[in-house]
N, C-alpha and C positions, 0 to 999 in steps of 0.2 A: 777758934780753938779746934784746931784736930782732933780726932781721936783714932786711938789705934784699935784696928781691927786683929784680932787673932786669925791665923792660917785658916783656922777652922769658921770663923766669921764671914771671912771674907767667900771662900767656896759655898756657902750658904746666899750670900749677896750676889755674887756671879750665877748660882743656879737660878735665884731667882728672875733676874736681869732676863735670863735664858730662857725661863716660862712666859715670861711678862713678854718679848719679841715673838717668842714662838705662836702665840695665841692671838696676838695682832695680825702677826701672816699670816698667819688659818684661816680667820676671818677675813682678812684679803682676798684669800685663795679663791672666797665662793666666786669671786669678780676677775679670775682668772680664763682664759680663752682659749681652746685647742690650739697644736702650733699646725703648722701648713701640711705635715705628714700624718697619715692614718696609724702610726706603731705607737704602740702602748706599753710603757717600762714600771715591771711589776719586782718588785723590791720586797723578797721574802723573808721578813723578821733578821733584816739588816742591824746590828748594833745602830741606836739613835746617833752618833755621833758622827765624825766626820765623811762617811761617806757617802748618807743619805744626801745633804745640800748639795753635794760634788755634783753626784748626778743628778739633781735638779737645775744644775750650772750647765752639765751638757745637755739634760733632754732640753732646755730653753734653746741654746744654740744650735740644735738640730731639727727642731720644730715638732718633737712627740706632741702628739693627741693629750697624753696624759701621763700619770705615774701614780701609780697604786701600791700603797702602803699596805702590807700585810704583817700582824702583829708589831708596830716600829712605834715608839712614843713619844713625849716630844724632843724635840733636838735643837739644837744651835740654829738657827737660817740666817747666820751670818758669813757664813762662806760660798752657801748659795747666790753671792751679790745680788740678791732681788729675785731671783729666778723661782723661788717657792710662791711669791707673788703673781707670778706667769702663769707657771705652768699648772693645769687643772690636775689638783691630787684626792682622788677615793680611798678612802681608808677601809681597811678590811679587818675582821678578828682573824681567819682561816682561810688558808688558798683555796678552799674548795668554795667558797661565796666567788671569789676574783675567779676563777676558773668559771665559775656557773656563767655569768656577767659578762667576762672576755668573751666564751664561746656559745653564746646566745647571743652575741655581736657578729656574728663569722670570722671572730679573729683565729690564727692560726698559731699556736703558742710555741715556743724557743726555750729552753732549761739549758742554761749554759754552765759547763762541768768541765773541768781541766783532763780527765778520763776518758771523756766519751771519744769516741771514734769518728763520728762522721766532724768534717771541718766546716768552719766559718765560709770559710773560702767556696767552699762546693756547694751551698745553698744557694737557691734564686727565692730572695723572700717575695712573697704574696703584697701588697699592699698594705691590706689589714692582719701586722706582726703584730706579736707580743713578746715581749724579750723578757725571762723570768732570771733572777739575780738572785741568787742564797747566802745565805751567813755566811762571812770567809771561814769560820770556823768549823760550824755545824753542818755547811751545804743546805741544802732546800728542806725545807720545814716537812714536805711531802714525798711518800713513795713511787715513783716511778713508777713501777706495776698499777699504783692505782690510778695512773692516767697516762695510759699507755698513747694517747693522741698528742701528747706535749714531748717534742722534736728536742731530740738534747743534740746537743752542739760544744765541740770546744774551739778554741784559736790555737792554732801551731802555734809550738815554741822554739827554742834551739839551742837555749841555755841551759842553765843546771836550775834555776828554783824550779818548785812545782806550781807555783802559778801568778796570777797577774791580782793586784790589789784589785777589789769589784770595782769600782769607780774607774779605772783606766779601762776594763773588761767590759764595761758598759759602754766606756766613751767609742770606743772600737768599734763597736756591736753596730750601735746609732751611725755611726758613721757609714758601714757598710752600710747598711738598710740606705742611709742615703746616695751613696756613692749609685748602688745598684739601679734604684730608682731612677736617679736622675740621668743613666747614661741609656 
């Protein structure tokens, strides 16, 4: 015998489906292994949904060190195909703990903004980058004045939107960082 789930049943069953995976990969994660690259992708109170696993799809594919969660809770890691599995992820309450962390690491940090002035194009990153990512909405959780050492960066555009969904803007990022390196 069947039974029928109401709308609102069923999005209760599907969220929890979604904690029940998410909390399996977590604990996956501890057993998860830097990839072949020293960049670190820090993801600042990104909406939980679909574009945190994206780019855990490409930091896998690129070989990031890691990807650091700041304010983000649980989320789907089903479109990540495996790669929340992979890739070694720190969770943070506030950029200024990831910030502490990164740069007691000698990482060199990146704030990437559709505004800023200097380009993608015209950096030579350092080996140990960190690429910061903000709410498509809100932009970065933090002030720029109060970390005046954190390199903001935008990618030309030449269309009419004002900017690029984060997860294609990430995939870009990781790409340069490797293109550069590797040439």
């Amino acid at each position: 015998m069947t039974e029928k789930l109401s709308a609102r049943q069923l999005r209760k069953r599907r969220h929890e489906q979604m904690l029940r995976a998410y909390e399996k990969n977590r604990r996956r994660n501890l057993l998860a292994q830097p990839g072949a690259h020293d960049f670190v992708v820090v993801l600042d109170h990104l909406k939980a949904g679909y574009n945190v696993p994206k780019i855990f799809r490409s930091a896998e594919a690129f070989g990031a060190r890691e990807v650091q969660l700041i304010g983000i809770g649980p989320f789907d890691p089903s479109p990540a195909k495996g790669a929340f599995r992979q890739v070694p992820a720190r969770f943070y309450d506030t950029f200024a703990e990831s910030y502490q962390n990164l740069s007691g690491r000698g990482y060199t940090l990146y704030a990437l903004s559709p505004e800023d002035s200097h380009s993608l194009r015209e950096e030579c990153f350092p080996a140990k980058s960190a690429f910061i990512f903000g709410h498509e909405e809100m932009g970065l959780s933090f002030s720029a004045d109060d970390y005046p050492s954190v390199r903001r960066l935008h990618i030309p555009q030449y269309g009419r939107v004002e900017s690029l969904n984060v997860s294609i803007v990430a995939s870009i990022v990781m790409y340069e960082y490797t293109r550069q390196l590797q040439a």
